[in-house]
ROVO-741829 format. One record per residue: residue in three letters; x, y, z of N, C-alpha, C, O in turn. Coordinates in pm, whole numbers, plus 50000, padded with zeros to 5 digits. Layout:
N
 residu  n.px  n.py  n.pz ca.px ca.py ca.pz  c.px  c.py  c.pz  o.px  o.py  o.pz
    ALA     X     Y     Z     X     Y     Z     X     Y     Z     X     Y     Z
...
END
This chain:
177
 residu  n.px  n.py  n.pz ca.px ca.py ca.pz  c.px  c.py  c.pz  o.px  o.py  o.pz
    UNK 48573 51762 49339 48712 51735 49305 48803 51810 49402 48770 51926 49427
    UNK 48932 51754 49469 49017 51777 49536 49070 51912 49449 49097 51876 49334
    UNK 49092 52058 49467 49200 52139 49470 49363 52096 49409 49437 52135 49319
    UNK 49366 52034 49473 49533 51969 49461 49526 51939 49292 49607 51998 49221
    UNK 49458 51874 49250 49473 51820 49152 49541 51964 49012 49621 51950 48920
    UNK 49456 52098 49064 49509 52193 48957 49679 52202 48993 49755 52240 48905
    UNK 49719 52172 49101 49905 52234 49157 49962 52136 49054 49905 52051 48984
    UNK 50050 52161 49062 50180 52068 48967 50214 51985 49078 50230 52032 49191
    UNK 50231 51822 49045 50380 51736 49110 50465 51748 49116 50517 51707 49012
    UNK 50577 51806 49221 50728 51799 49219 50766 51677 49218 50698 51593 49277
    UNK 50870 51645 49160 50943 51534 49164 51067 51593 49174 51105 51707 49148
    UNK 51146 51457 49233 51288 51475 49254 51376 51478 49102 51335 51425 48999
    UNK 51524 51565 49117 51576 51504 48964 51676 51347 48962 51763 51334 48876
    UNK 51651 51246 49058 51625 51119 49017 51570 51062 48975 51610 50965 48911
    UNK 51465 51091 48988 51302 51031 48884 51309 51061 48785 51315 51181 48763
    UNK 51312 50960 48667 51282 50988 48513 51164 50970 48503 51121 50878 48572
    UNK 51072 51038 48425 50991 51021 48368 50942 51023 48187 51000 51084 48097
    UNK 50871 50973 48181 50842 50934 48037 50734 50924 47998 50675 50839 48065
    UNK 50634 50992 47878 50507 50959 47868 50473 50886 47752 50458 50957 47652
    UNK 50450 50724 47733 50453 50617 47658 50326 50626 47614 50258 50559 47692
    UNK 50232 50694 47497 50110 50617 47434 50006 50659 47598 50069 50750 47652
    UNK 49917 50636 47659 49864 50604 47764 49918 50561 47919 49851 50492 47996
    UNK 50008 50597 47940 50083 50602 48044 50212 50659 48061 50309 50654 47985
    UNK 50196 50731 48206 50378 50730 48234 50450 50695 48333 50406 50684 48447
    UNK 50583 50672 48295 50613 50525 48327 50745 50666 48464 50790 50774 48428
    UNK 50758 50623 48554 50856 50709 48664 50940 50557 48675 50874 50453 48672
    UNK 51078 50554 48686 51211 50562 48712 51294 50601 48789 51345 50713 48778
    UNK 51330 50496 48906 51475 50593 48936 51554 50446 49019 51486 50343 49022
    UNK 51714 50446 49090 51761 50331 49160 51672 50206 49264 51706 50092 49295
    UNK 51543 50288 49297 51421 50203 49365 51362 50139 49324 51319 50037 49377
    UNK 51328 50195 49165 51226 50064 49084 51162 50132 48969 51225 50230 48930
    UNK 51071 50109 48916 50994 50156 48805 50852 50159 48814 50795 50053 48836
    UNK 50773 50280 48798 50611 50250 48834 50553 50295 48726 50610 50398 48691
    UNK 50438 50256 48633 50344 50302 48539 50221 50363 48609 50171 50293 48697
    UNK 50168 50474 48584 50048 50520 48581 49960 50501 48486 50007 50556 48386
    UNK 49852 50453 48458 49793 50486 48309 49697 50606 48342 49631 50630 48443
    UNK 49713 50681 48207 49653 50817 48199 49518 50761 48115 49504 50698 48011
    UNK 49411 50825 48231 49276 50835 48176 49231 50906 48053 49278 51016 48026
    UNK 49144 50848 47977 49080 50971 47855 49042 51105 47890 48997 51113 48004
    UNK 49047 51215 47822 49024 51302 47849 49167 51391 47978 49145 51506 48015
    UNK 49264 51334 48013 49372 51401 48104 49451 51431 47993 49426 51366 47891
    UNK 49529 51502 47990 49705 51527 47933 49786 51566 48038 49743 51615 48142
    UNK 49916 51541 48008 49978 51572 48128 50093 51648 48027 50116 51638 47906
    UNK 50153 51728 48132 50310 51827 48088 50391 51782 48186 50352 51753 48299
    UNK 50539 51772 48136 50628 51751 48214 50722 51896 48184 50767 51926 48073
    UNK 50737 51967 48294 50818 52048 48262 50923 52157 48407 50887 52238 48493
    UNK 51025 52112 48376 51158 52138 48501 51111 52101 48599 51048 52184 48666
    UNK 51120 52006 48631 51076 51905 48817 50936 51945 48817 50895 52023 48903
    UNK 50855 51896 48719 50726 51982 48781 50598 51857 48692 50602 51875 48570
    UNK 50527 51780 48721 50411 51755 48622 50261 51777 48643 50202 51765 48750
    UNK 50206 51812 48516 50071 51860 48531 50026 51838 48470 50056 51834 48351
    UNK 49870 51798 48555 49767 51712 48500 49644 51823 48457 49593 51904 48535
    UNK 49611 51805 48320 49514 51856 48263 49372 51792 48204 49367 51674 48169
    UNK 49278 51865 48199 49178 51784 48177 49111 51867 48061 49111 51990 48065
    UNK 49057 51800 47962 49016 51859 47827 48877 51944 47883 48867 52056 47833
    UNK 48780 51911 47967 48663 51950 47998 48626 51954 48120 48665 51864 48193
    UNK 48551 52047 48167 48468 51975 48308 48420 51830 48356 48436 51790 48471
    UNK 48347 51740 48236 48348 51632 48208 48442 51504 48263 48425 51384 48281
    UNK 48578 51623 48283 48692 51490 48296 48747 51544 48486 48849 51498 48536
    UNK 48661 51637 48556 48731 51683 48648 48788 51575 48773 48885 51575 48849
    UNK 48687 51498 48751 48718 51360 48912 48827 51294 48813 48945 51312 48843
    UNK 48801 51230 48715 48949 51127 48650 49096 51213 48692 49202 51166 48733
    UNK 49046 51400 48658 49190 51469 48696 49259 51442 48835 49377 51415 48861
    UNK 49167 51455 48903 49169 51411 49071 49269 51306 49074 49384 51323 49114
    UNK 49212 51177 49022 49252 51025 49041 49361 51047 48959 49453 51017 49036
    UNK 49421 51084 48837 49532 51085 48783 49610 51144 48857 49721 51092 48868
    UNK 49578 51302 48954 49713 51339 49005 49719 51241 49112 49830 51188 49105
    UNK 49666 51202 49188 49676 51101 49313 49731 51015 49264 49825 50996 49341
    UNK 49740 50922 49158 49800 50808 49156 49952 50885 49118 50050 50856 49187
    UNK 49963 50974 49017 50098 50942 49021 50171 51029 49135 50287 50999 49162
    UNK 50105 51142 49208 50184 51191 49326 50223 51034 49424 50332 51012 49477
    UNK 50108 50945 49427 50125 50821 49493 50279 50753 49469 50357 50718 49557
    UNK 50297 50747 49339 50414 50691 49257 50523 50742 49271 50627 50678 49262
    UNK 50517 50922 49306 50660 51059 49286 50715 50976 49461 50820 50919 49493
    UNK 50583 51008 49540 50635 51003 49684 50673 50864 49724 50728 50862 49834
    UNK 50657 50716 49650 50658 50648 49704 50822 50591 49625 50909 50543 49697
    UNK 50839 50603 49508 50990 50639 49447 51063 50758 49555 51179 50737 49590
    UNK 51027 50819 49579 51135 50927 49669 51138 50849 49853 51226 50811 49930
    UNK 51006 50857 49853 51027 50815 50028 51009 50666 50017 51110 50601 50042
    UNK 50905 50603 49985 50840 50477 49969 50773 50501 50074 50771 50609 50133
    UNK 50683 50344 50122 50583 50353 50172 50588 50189 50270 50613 50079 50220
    UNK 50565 50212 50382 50604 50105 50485 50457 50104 50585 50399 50201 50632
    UNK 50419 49943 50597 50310 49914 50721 50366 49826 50789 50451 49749 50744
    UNK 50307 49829 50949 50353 49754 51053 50230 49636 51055 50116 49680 51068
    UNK 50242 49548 51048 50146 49450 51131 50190 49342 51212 50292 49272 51211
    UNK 50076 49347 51289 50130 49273 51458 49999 49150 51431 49890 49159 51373
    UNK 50074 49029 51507 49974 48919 51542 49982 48926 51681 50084 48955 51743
    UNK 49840 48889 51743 49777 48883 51850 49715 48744 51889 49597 48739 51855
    UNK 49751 48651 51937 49746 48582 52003 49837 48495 52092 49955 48521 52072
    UNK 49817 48409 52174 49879 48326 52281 49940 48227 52186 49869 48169 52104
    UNK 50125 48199 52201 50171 48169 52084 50176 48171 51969 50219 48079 51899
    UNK 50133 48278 51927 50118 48288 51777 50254 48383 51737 50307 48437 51835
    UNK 50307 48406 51627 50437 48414 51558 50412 48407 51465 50498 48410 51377
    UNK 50588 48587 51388 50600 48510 51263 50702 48477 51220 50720 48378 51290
    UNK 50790 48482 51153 50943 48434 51100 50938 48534 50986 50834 48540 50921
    UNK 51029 48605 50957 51054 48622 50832 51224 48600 50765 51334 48646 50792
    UNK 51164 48490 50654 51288 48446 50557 51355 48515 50470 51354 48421 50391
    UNK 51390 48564 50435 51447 48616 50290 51263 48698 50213 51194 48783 50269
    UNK 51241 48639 50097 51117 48660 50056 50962 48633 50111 50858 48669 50056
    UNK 50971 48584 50192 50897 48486 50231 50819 48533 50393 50882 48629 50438
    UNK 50738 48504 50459 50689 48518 50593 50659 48389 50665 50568 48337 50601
    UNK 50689 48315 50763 50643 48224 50819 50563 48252 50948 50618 48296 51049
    UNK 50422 48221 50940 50326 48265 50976 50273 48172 51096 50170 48117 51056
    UNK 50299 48136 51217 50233 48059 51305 50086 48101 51411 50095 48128 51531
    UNK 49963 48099 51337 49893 48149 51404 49746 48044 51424 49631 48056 51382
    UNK 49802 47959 51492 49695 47877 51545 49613 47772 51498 49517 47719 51554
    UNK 49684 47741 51343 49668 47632 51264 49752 47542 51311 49850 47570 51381
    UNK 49716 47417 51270 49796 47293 51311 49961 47324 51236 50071 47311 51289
    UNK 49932 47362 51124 50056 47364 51047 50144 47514 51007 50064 47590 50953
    UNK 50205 47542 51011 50264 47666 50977 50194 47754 50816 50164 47700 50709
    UNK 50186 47871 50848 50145 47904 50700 50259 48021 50658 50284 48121 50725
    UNK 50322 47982 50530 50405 47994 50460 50379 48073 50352 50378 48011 50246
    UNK 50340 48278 50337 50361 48375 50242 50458 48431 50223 50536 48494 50294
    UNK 50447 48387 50050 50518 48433 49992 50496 48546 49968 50379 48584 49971
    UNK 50615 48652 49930 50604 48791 49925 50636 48791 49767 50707 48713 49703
    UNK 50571 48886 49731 50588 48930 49592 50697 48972 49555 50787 48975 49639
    UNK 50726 49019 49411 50874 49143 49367 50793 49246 49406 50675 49278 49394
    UNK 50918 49300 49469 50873 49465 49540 50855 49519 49686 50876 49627 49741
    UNK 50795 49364 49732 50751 49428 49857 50894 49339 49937 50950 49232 49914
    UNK 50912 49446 50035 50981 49348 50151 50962 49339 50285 50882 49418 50335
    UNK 51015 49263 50350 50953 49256 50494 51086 49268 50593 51187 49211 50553
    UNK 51094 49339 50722 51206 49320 50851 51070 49283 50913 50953 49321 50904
    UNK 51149 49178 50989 51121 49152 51158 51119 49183 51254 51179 49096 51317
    UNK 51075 49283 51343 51041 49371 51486 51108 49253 51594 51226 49234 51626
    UNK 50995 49189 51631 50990 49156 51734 50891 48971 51675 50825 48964 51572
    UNK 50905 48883 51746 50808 48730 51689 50668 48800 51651 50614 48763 51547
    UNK 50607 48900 51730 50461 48931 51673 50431 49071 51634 50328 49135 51657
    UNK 50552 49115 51562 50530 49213 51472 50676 49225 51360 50797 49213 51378
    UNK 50588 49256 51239 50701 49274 51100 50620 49387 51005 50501 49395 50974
    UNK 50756 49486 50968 50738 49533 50895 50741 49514 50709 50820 49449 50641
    UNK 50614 49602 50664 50648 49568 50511 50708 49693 50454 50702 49805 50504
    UNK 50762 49662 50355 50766 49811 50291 50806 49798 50101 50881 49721 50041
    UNK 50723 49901 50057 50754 49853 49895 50712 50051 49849 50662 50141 49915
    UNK 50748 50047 49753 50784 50161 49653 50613 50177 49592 50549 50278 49562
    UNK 50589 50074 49589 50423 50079 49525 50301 50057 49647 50294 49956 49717
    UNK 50203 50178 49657 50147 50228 49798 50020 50109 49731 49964 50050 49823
    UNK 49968 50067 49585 49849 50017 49600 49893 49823 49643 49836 49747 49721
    UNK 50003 49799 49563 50036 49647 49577 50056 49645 49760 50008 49550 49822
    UNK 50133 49762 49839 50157 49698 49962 50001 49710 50043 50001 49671 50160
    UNK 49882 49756 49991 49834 49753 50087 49720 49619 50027 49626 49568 50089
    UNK 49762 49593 49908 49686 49433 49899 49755 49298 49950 49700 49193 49983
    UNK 49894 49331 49947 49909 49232 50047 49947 49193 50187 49990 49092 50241
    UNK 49915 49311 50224 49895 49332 50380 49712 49291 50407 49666 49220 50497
    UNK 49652 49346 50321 49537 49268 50304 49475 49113 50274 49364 49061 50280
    UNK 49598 49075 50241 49619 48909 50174 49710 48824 50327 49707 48703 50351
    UNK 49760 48897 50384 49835 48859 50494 49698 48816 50625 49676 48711 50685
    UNK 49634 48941 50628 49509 49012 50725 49430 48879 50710 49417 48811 50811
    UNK 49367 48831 50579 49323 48762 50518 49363 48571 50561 49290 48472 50552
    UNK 49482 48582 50598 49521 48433 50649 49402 48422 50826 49310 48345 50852
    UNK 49463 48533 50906 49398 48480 51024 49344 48650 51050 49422 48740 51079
    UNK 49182 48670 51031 49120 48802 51018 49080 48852 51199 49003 48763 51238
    UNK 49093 48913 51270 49069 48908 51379 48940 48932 51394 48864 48995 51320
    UNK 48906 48849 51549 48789 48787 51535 48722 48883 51688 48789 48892 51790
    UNK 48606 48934 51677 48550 49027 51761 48522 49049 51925 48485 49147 51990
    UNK 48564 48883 51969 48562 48887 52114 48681 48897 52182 48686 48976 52276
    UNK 48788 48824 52150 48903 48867 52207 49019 48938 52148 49130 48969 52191
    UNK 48930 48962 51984 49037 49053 51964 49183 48985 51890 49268 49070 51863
    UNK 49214 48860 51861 49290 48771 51852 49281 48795 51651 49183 48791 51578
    UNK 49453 48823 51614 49423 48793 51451 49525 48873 51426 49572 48952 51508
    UNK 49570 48853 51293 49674 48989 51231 49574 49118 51197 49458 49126 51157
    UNK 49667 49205 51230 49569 49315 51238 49681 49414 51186 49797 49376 51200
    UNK 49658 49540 51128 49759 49673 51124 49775 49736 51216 49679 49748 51292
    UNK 49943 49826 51259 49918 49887 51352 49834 49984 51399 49802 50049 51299
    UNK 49775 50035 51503 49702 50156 51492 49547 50138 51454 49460 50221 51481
    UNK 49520 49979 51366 49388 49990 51327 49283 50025 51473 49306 50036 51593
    UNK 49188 50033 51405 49050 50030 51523 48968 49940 51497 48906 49916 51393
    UNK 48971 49878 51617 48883 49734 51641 48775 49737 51779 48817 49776 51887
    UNK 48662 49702 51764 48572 49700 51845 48547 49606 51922 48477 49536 51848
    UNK 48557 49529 52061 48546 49445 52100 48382 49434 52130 48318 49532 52169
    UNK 48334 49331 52112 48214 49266 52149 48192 49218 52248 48266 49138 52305
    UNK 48048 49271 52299 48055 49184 52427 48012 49047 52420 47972 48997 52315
    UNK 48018 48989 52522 47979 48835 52472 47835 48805 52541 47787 48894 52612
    UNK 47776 48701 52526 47623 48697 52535 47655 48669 52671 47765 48628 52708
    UNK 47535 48697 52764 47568 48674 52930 47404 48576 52932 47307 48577 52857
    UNK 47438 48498 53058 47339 48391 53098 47198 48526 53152 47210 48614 53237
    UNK 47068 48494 53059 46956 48577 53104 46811 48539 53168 46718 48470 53127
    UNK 46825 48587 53245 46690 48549 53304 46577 48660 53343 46470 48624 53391
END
């Protein structure tokens, strides 16, 4: 088990928090996020501060995963949380509408994602857009759901990809004799 998990969460005093039955629910002008609290955790809220407790040794990794998700939730209500992804190929493009992404990558026809509540997207440059949303697990499923339209493919390297990822190019088979 991570250390961290015994420190307290600071939170800002914009963030409300609230502990409902099995979850708590953070608040503030950005949006609203639920955590659900595992069996065996309790948590204290007390002057900018929350802490996660665990009834037993028994419960020490769930303590782990409870403070992570909601430090996930404190920092992403205070700062939020933003990914870049770039498409890579020869004419390929994307558009972004209002909610929406228009996706030109080497299909006959345009492909047209929709963005969820929460997440939003700016436009860089035709082959790169940023996302950004308040919730760190939804933006990285649909940056994964995006990845997922055209997955890059190992010889040239060609596909939506994240910035920064690491990709291995392959060599390609050579004539043997």
């Amino acid at each position: 088990m991570s250390r961290l998990a015994t420190k307290p969460i600071k939170f800002e005093s914009s963030i409300n928090t609230e502990i409902k039955g099995d979850e708590i629910i953070l608040k503030n002008s950005k949006g609203e996020l639920r955590v659900k609290i595992i069996a065996g955790i309790k948590l204290k809220i007390e002057s900018g501060e929350i802490f996660v407790e665990r009834e037993s040794e028994l419960y020490k990794a769930n303590q782990g995963l409870v403070w992570s998700l909601i430090n996930n939730a404190v920092v992403g209500l205070s700062k939020g949380y933003s990914k870049k992804l770039e498409i890579v190929g020869k004419g390929w493009r994307s558009e972004v509408k209002g909610d929406s992404i228009n996706l030109q990558v080497g299909y006959s026809h345009p492909v047209v994602f929709k963005l969820p509540k929460g997440v939003t997207a700016t436009q860089e440059n035709p082959g790169q857009f940023i996302l950004s949303s308040v919730d760190k697990q939804q933006l990285g499923q649909v940056c994964a759901n995006i990845q997922k339209i055209r997955p890059v493919e190992p010889y040239k390297l060609k596909g939506i990809r994240m910035e920064g990822q690491y990709l291995r190019k392959k060599v390609r088979k050579t004539a043997g004799v």
